[in-house]
C-alpha positions in Angstrom: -13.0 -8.1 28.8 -13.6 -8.2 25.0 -11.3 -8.0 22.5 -12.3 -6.8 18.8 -10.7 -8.8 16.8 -7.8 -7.5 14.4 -9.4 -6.8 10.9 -12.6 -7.7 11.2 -14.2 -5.6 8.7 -11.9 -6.5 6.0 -13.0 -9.3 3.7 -11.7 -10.1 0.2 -14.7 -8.4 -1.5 -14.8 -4.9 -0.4 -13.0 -1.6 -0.8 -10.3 -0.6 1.6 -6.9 2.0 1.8 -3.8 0.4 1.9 -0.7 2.0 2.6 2.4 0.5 1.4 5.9 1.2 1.6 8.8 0.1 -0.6 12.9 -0.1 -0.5 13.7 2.4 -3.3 12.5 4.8 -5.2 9.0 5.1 -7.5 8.8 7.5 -10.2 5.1 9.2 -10.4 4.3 7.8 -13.4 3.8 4.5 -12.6 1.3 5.8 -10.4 -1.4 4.0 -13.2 0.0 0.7 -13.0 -0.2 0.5 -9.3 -3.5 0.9 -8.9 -3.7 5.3 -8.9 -1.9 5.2 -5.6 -0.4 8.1 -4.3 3.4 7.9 -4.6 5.6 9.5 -2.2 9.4 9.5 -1.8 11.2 9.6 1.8 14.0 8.2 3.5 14.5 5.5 5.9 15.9 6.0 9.5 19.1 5.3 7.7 18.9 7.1 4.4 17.9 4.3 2.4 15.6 5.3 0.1 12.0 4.3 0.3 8.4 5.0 -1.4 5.4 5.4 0.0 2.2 4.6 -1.8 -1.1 5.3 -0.2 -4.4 4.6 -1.8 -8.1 3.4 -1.9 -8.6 -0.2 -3.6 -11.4 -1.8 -4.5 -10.9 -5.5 -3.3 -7.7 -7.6 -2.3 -7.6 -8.5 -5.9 -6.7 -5.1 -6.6 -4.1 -5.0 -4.0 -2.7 -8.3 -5.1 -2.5 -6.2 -8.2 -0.2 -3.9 -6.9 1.8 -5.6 -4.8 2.7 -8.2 -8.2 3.4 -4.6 -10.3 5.8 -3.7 -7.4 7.3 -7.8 -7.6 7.6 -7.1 -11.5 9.2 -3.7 -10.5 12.2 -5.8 -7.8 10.8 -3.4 -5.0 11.3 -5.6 -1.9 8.3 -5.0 0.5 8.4 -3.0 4.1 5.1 -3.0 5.1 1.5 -3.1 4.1 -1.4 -1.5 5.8 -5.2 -1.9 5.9 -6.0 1.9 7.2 -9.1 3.3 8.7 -11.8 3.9 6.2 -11.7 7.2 7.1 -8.1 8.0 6.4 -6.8 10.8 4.5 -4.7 10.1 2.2 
């Protein structure tokens, strides 16, 4: 049996979408500073609020970008996804 391992396409060099979601709430105009993402505010199971930013970036150094802006910004981190190149976002 073979087993493709995890992330083997990404490397530190080359484009990807990344979804990431934050405790709290992102206005839309800060869209520019983290990277163009797409900004979109829910709720957790248990009505915390939470943001959701989806996006193509062009290298990890752009992601590092982002997720410093969101450091900068006291947005604690929930998750961060590498998505299929082909996602819609």
């Amino acid at each position: 049996m073979s087993i493709e391992p995890f992330g083997e396409n990404l490397r530190f060099e080359n484009p990807a979408t990344y979804r990431i979601r934050v405790t709290g709430h992102i206005d839309d105009s800060l869209s520019g500073q983290l990277g163009g993402m797409v900004i979109t505010r829910a709720f957790t199971g248990d009505g915390r609020p939470m943001t959701i930013l989806v996006g193509h970036l062009s290298d990890q150094a752009a992601l590092s970008g982002v997720l410093n802006e969101l450091y900068e910004l006291h947005l604690p981190l929930l998750t961060v996804e590498s998505l299929p190149i082909d996602a819609d976002i």
